[in-house]
N, C-alpha and C positions, 0 to 999 in steps of 0.2 A: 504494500500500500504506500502510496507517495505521502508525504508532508500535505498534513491537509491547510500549510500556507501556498501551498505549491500545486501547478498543473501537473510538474513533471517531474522527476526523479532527476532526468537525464535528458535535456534536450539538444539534438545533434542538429548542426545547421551544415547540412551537404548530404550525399548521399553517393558519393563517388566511393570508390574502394575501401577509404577508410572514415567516411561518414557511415555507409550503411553497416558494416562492418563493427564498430561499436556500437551503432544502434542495437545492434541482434545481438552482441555480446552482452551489453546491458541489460538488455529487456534479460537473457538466460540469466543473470546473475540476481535477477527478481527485482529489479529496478524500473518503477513507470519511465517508458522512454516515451519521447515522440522524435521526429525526423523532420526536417524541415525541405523539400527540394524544390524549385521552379522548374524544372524539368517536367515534360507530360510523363518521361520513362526515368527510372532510378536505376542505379549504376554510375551517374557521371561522365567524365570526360571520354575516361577508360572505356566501357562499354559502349556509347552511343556514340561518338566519332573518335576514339585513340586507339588505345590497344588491340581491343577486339576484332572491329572494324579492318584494321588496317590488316591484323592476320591473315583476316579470311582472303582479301585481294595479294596479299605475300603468297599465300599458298595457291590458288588456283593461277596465279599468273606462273610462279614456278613449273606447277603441271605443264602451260601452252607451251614455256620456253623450252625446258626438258624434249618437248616433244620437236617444237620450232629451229633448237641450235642442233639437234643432232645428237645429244646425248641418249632419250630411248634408241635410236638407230644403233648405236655401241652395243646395246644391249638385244639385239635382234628385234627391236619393234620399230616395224616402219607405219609411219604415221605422217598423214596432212592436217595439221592443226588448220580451225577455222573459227576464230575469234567471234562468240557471242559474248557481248560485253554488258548487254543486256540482263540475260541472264548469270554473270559472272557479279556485277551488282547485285544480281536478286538473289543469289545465296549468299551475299554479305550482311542484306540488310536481314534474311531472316536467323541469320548465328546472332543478330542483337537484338532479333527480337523475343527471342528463345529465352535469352541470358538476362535481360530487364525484366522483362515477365516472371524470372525464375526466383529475383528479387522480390520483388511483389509478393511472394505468394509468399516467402522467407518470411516478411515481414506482417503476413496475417495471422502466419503459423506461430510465430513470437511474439503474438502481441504489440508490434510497434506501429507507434499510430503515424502517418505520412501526414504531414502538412505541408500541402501545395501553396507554394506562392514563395517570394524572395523573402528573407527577413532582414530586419536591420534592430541595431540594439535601442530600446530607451532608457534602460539602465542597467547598471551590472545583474542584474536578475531577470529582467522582463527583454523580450523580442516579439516585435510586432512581425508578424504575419499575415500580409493583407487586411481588412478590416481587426483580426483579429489579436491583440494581445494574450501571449501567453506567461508563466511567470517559471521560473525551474531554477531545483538548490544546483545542479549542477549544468552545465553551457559545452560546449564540444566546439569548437572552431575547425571544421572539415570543408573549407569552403575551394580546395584544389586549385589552380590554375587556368590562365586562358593565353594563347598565343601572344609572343612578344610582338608589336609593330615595329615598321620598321618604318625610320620619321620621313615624311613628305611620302610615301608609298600609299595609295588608298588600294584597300585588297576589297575588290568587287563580288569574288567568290566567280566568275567566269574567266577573266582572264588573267589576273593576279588572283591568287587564291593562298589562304591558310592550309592549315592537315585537313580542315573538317571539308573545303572545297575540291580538293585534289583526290580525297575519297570517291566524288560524285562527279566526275567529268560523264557528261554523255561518250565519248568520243578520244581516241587516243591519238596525242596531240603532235604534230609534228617535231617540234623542238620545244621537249621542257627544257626553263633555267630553272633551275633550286639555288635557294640564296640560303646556303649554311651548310655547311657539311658534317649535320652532329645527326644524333640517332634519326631522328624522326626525318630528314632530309632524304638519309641514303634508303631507309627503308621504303618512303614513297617516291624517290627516284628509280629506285631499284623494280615499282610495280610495272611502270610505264614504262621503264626502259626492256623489259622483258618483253611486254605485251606490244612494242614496235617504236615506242619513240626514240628522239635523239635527245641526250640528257646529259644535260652542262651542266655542272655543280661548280657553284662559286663559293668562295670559303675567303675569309678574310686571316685568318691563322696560315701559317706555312704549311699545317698537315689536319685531315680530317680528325674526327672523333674528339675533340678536346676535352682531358680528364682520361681518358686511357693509357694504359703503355706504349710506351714509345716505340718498340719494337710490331707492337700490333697496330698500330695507327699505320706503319708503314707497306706493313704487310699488307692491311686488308685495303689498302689505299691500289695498291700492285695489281690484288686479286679485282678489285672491282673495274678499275682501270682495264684489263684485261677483257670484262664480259660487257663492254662497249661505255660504259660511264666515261665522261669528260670533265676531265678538274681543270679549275683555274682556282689555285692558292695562292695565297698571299696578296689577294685581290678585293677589293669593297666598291659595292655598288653603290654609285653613286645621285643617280634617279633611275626613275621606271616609271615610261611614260605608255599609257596603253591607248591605240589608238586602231581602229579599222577591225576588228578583231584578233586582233597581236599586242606586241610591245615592245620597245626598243629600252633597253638595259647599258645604263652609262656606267661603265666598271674603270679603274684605275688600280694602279698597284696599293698595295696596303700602306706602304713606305715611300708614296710619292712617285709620281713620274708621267708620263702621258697615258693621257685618256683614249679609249674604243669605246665602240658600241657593238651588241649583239642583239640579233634580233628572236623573238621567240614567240609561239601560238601560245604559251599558257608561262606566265611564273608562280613559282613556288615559294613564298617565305617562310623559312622555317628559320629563325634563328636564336629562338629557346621562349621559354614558358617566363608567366612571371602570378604571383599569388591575387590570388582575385580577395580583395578586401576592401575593391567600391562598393559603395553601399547599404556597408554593414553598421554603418554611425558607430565607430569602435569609442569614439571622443565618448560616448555618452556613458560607454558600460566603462572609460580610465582605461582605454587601451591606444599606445598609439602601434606603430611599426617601425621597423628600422628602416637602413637606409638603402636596401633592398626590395622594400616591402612587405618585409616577413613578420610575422607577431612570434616574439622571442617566447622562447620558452624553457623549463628546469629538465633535470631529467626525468619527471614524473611527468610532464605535458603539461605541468600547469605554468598560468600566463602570471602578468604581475598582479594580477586582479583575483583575489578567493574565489573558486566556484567556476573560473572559467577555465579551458583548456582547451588547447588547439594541438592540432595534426597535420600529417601530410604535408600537401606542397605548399602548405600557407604557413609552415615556418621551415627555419634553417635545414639543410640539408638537400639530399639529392633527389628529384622530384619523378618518383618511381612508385607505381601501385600497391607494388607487396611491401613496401614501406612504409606505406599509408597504414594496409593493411594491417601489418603488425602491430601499427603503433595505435589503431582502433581498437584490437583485443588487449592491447597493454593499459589501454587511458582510461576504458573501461571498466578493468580487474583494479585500477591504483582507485577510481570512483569510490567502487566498492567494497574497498578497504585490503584490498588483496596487494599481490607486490608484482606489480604488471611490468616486463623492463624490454628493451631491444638495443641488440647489441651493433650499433651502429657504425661499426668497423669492421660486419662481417656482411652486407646486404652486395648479392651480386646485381649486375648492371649486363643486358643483354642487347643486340642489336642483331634483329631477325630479317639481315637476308640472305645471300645464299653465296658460301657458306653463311654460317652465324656467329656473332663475334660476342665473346663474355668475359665477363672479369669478376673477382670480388679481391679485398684484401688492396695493399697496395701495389702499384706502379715499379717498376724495377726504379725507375730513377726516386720516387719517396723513398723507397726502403734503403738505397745507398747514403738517401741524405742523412737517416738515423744512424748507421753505421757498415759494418759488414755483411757482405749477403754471399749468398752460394744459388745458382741458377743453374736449372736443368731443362732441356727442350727436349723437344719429341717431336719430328714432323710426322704430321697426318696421312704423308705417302707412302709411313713406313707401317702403317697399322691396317691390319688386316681386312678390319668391315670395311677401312674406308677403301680400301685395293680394291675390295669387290664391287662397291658400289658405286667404282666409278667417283670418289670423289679424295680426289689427292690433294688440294690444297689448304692450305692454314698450320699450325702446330700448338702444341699447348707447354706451358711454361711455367715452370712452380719457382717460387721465390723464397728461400729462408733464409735467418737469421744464422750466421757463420758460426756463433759460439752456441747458440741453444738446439741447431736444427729446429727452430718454429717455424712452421709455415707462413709467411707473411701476404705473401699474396700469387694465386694463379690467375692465368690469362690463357685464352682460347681461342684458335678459330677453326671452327669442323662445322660439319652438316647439321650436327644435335650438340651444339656447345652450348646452347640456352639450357637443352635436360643436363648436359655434362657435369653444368658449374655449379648446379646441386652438392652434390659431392663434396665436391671443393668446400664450398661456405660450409656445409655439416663438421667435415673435419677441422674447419678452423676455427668455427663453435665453440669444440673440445678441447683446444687448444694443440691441434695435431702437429706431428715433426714429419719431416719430408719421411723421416722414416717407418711410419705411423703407415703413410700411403703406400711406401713401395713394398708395405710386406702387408699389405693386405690384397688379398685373393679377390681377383675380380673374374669376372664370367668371361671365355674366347668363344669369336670374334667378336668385341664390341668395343664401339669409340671408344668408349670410359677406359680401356686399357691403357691409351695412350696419357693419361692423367700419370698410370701409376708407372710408365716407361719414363717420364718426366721426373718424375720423384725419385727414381733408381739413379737416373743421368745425377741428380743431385748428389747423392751418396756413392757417386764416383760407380759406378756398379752399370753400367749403362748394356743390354741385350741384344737390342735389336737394332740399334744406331751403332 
């Protein structure tokens, strides 16, 4: 039973990954929740144009291209792909409609009550929800992220387009430019460049991926390079003027020098998220944000204000769903007196295209800066499933510490390095040693071997390289 000064035990303002997510852990832990989303569908970013979305066109354009570049042909299947793009949309939007839906009914099953409409604060306690005020002993700030703009650029959603416009092109477009070369870029360049178009990535950094290893940034830079992607780094765009049904893109180097133009049928901006906290009147409940935008937070998720507590991408850290996630069953269990934590130096980071690129832990270049390290690699061409399937490129690389053998951080890239770097982050959980991995028995033939051939290369012990 909730505080009969109180609507709500627990009321969570978002419904993304890790909005809805502590909703349902709350409500389980016997706490009156409510949910707050403007969204018709719950889930959020993730489910209704991010994550999910974008899968489902990662994976069916995979199938065309497989079929399209010749690789079934290796394998004796001759095939003429024949692009229905129609239908290649229609089984994307219905894996979201499945998976919102699935929420919905989550949150019938648990008791948690959805209130529709935006909210903003009137005081540390109360949130107005359309006509409606409600009042709650505890607040959730789950309100996720929305595309960064890029200044002077107006993104029409036809011919300059965000993630959520580039999901829904009728039509595949003769020359995309992508303005960024971080996850979300390569992975929706990576759709259309599969399914027929020409696809320019511009990146202002010297090398894609920023925040990865520098040995993978390089590599998957090679590999994507390779399967028709076009880089121009160390480049910033300067306008984007869309006219006639195109656009012409004034780029210059990043460090000065003379100006081109490139012409393109659709652009892409993708040049990172940022915490959505218009609207929320934080001034009213004593909240303000950094210099970020982010609403700071302890390591229990709570803000500076009693009663309130925020998650996900709308505070400090790296702006990833099962992040979110964790941190909705953790902020929920600290609500309720329990001891909710996430250990924020083990959360991997995947970028799903083909191969797939994963990491958790740190960077060879952080872990040198703290001290000694010992690195071990394994190329992918030398491991057996991936021999058979036809897929040789990337390698995986384990990182530890020279005096303790800790594992500090592995890196990926293979065909299943998203399921791979499970593993990884479990054992660094536990606080595993390279040698932790190389003597643990994994199943032949599969990727995951190559984890523990990486970890033997560490221990000097090296098999099959």
């Amino acid at each position: 039973m909730a505080d009969a000064n109180y609507d709500f035990d627990v009321l969570v303002i978002g419904a993304g990954p890790g909005g809805y997510v502590a909703a349902i852990r709350a409500a389980q832990l016997g706490l009156k929740t409510g949910c707050v989303e403007s969204r018709e569908t719950l889930g959020g970013t993730c489910l209704n144009v991010g994550c999910i979305p974008s899968k489902a066109m990662l994976h069916a354009s995979e199938f065309y291209d497989h079929a399209a570049n010749g690789m079934m042909a290796k394998m004796g299947i001759k095939v003429t792909p024949e692009l229905d793009l129609d239908t290649m949309h229609g089984q994307r939007k219905d894996a979201v409609k499945q998976l919102t839906g699935g929420i919905e009914f989550l949150f019938k099953k648990n008791k948690v009550e959805w209130l529709k409409g935006h909210a903003a604060f009137e005081s540390a306690d109360t949130v107005k929800v359309g006509d409606r005020s409600v009042r709650a002993k505890n607040i959730v700030i789950a309100t996720g992220s929305s595309v960064t703009p890029l200044p002077g650029v107006t993104i029409d959603q036809k011919v300059v387009v965000d993630s959520t416009g580039a999901l829904e092109l009728p039509k595949v477009p003769g020359h995309m430019v992508v303005i960024g070369g971080g996850v979300i870029g390569l992975e929706l360049g990576s759709v259309w460049r599969r399914l027929g178009a020409k696809v320019t990535v511009v990146e202002f950094l010297d090398q894609i991926l920023p925040g990865f290893d520098g040995e993978v940034r390089k590599e998957s830079n090679k590999i994507l390079k390779k399967q028709g992607l076009e880089f121009k780094l160390g480049t910033k765009v300067t306008s984007v003027a869309a006219k006639d049904g195109g656009a012409t893109l004034t780029i210059e180097p990043a460090k000065g020098g003379e100006a081109s133009t490139i012409e393109a049928d659709v652009v892409l901006v993708s040049i990172g998220r940022r915490p959505n906290t218009d609207g929320l009147a934080l001034d009213k409940a004593g909240l303000a944000t950094n210099q970020r935008g982010q609403i700071e937070i302890d390591h229990d998720f709570r803000t500076s204000v009693p009663g309130i507590w925020a998650i996900g991408d709308v505070v400090p850290g790296p702006m990833l769903a099962h992040k979110a996630e964790d941190e909705g069953i953790a902020v929920a269990e600290n609500i309720a007196g329990q001891h909710g934590i996430v250990n924020h130096d083990v959360i991997p980071s995947v970028v799903y295209t083909w191969p797939e690129i994963a990491g958790v832990g740190l960077t060879e270049e952080a872990a040198r800066e703290r001290g000694e390290v010992k690195v071990g690699k394994f190329p992918m061409m030398a491991n057996s499933r991936a021999k058979t399937n036809h897929e040789p490129d990337g390698f995986v690389k384990v990182i530890a510490d020279a005096k303790t053998d800790r594992v500090l951080g592995i890196w990926c890239i293979a065909s299943v390095a998203g399921t791979m770097i499970a593993q990884a982050a479990q054992a660094m959980e536990f606080g595993a040693t390279s040698e932790d991995i190389a003597y643990t028995c994994h199943a032949h033939p599969t990727h995951s071997e190559a984890i523990k051939e990486a970890a033997m290369a560490v221990q000097g012990k090296p098999i099959h390289i």
